[in-house]
C-alpha positions in Angstrom: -3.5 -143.4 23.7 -6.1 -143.6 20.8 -9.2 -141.5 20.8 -11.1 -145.2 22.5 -9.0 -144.5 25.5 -7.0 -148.2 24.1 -3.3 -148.4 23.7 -3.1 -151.9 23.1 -1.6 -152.7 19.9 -3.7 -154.3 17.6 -3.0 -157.7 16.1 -4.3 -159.1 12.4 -6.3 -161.8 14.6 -7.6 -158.9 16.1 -9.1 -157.3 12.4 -10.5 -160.8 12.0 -12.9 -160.7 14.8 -13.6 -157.0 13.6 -15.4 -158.6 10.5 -19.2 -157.3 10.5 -19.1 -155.3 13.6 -17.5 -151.3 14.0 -16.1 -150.4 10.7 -12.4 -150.3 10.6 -10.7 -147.0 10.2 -7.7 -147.1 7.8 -5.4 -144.7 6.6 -1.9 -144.2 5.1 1.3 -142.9 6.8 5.0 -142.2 5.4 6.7 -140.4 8.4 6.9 -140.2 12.3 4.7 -137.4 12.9 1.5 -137.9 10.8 1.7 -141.8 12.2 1.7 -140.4 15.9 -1.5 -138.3 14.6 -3.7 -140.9 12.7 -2.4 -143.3 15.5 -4.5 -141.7 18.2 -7.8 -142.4 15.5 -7.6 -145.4 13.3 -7.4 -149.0 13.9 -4.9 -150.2 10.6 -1.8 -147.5 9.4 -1.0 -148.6 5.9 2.8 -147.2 4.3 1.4 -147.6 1.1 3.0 -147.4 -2.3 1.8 -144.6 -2.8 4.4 -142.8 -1.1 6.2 -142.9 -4.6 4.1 -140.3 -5.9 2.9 -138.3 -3.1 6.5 -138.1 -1.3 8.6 -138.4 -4.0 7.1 -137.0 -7.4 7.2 -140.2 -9.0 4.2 -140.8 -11.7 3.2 -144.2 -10.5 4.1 -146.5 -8.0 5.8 -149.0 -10.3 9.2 -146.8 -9.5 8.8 -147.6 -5.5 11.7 -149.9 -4.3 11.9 -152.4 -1.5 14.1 -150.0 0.0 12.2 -146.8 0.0 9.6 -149.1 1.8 11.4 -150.1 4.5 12.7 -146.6 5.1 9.2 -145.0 5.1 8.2 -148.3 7.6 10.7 -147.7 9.9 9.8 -144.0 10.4 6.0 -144.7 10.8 6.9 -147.2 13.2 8.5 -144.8 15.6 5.4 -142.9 15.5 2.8 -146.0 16.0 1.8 -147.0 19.7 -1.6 -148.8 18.6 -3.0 -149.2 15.3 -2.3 -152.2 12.9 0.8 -151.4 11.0 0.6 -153.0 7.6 3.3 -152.2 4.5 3.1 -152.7 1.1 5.4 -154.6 -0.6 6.4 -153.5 -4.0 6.1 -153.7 -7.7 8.4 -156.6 -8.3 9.3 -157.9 -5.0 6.8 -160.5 -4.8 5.5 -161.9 -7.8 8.2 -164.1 -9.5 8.0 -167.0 -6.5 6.3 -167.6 -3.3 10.2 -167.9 -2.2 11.2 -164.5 -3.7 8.0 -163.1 -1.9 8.9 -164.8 1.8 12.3 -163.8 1.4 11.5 -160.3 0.9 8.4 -159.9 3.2 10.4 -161.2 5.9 13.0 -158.6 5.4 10.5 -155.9 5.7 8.7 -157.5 9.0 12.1 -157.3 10.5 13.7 -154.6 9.4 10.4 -152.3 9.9 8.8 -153.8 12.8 5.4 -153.7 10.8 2.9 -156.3 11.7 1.6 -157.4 8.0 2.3 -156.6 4.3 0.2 -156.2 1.4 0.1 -157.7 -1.7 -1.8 -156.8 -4.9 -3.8 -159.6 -6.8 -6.3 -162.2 -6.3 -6.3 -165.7 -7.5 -2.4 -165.1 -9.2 -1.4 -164.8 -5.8 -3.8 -167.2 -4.1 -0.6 -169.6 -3.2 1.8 -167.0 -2.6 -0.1 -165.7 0.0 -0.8 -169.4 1.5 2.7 -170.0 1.4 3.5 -166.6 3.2 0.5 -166.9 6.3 1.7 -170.5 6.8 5.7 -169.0 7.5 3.5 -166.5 10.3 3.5 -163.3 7.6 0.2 -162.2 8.0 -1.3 -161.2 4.0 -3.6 -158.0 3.7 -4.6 -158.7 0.4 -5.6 -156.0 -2.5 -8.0 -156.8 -5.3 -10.5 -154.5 -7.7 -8.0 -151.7 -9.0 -4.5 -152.9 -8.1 -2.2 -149.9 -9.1 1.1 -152.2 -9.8 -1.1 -153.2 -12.6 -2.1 -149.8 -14.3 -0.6 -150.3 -17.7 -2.5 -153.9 -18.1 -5.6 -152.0 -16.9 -5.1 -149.1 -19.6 -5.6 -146.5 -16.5 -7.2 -146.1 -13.3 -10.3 -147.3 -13.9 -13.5 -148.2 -12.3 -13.4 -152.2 -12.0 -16.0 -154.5 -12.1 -18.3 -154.3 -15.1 -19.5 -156.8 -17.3 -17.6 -160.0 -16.9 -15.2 -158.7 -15.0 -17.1 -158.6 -11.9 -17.1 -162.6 -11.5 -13.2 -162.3 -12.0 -12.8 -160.1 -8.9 -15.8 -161.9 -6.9 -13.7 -165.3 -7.3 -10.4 -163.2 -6.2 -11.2 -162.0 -3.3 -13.2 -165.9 -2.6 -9.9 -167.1 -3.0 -7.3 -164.8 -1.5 -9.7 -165.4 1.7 -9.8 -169.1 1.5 -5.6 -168.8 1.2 -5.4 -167.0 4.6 -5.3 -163.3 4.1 -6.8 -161.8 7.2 -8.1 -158.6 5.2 -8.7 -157.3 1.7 -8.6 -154.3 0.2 -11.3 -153.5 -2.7 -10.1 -150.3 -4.6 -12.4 -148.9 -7.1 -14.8 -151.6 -7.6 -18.6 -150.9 -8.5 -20.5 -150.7 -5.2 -23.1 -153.3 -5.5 -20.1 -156.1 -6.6 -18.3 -154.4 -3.2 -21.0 -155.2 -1.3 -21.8 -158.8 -2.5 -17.8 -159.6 -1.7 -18.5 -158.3 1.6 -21.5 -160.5 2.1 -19.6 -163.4 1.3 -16.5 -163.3 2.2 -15.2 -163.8 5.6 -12.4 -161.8 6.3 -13.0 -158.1 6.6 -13.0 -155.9 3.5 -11.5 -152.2 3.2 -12.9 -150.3 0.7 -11.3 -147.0 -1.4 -13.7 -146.3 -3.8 -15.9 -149.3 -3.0 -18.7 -149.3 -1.0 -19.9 -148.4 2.1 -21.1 -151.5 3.1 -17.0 -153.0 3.0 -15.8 -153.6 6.6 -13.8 -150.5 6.5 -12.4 -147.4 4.9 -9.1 -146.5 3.6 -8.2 -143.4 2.3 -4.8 -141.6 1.6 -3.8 -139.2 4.6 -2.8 -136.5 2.1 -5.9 -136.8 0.2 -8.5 -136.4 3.0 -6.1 -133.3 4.7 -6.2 -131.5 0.9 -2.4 -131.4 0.5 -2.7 -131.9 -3.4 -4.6 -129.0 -5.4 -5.0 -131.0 -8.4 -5.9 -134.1 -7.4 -9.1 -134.9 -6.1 -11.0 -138.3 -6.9 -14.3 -139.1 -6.9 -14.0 -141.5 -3.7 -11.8 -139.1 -1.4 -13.9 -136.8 1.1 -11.6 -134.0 1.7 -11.4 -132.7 5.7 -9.0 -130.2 5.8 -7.2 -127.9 2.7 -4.0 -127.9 4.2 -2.1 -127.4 0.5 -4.0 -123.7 -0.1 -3.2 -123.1 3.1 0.3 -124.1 3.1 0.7 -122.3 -0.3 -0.8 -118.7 1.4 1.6 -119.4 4.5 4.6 -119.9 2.2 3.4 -117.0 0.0 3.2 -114.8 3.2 6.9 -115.7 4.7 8.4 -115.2 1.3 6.5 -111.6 1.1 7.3 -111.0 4.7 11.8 -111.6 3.9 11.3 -109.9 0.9 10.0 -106.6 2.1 12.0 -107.1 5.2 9.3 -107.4 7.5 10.9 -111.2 8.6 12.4 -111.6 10.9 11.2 -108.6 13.3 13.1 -107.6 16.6 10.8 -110.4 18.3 12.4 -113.0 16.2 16.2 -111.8 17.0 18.2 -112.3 19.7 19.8 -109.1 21.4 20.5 -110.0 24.9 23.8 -112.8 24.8 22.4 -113.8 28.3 19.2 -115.6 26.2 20.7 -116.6 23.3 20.9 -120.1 24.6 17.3 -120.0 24.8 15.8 -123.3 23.1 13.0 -120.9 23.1 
């Protein structure tokens, strides 16, 4: 049950009608257990691409595979009761054809029970996106800073100065107006955030945005502190579970070294308990 006291699973019809009113909470998931946590609190659970560099080490997400998504997907699925499940389709998977990009969407909607997929870019991918929401595969759509697309950016960089801004104002007009039925704005300058948001009218998350977007997205690991030496701008950190890990893992290792680990509590003496799951 989610912290509303709702267990009905949410539908992307649903985030439509959520456009202007409560601001949607978002966040990412890569396995079972942390799905079952933010679960109980936000409305949309995104497997995001990111899990290439915060699961497995990779520098980017250009490296993520089709099949490392629907792995990931399929273990936040078994964790998810309410929230909007949405997954990200990678580098490569979508952008040579509208067919290449129904044909692997619809691989990942089946094989991963998700409810949506994501797709980075604006009006490149206007059709594609019109072409997947008339086959019933419902778009989130991702304009602003769109990671796929570091090397052409030069960086992560802030988006949206100069005559940039009226580039990423007419992408998210027209990923809208092809039938996404959210977008994601990622590190765009706020006041060009909040004018997409005025206009627009599907709900916008924002990551880096503005506080005015429909909703906030952040990465789970980066609001729980699990990575020392990386801490954005945009991320609010709640917790500093990777210190604390580190002094947990610290004390264990000093605990077996100096044979303090395991003690005479930890041991089992009696054969009558060792079946003990306990």
């Amino acid at each position: 049950m989610s912290a509303t006291g709702d267990t009905k699973a949410i539908t992307p019809p649903d985030m439509r009608l959520r456009k202007g009113q409560t601001p949607l909470v978002c966040l990412t998931a890569y396995t079972a257990p942390i799905a079952k946590l933010v679960d109980r609190h936000c409305d949309i659970v995104l497997v995001g691409d990111s899990v290439g560099m915060v699961r497995h080490g990779l520098p980017s997400t250009l490296s993520v595979t089709l099949d490392m998504m629907i792995m990931h997907g399929k273990a936040v699925r078994r964790g998810l009761e309410r929230a909007l499940m949405v997954v990200d389709m990678p580098f490569g998977s979508y952008e040579k054809s509208p067919e290449q990009a129904f044909r692997n969407a619809a691989r990942v909607m089946a094989e991963t029970g998700c409810a949506a997929v994501k797709l980075e870019g604006g009006e490149t991918m206007a059709e594609t996106i019109r072409f997947l929401a008339n086959r019933g595969i419902p778009v989130m759509a991702h304009v602003g800073l769109t990671p796929q697309s570091v090397n052409v950016f030069g960086g992560y960089k802030v988006q949206g100065g100069g005559g940039d801004a009226e580039r990423i104002f007419r992408d998210a007009i027209a990923i809208a107006e092809a039938g996404a039925f959210a977008v994601v704005l990622e590190k765009v300058l706020e006041p060009l955030a909040r004018k997409i948001t005025a206009e627009v009218t599907i709900p916008t998350i924002g990551i880096g945005a503005s506080a005015a977007c429909d909703g906030q997205i952040l990465v789970v690991g980066d609001i729980l502190g699990m990575f020392t030496e990386f801490r954005p701008k945009f991320v609010k950190r709640y917790a500093e579970l990777g210190s604390e890990a580190d002094a947990a893992i610290g004390a264990y290792a000093a605990d077996v070294r100096e044979g303090r680990f395991p003690a005479a509590e930890h041991l089992y003496a009696d054969a009558s308990k060792a079946g003990d799951a306990a």
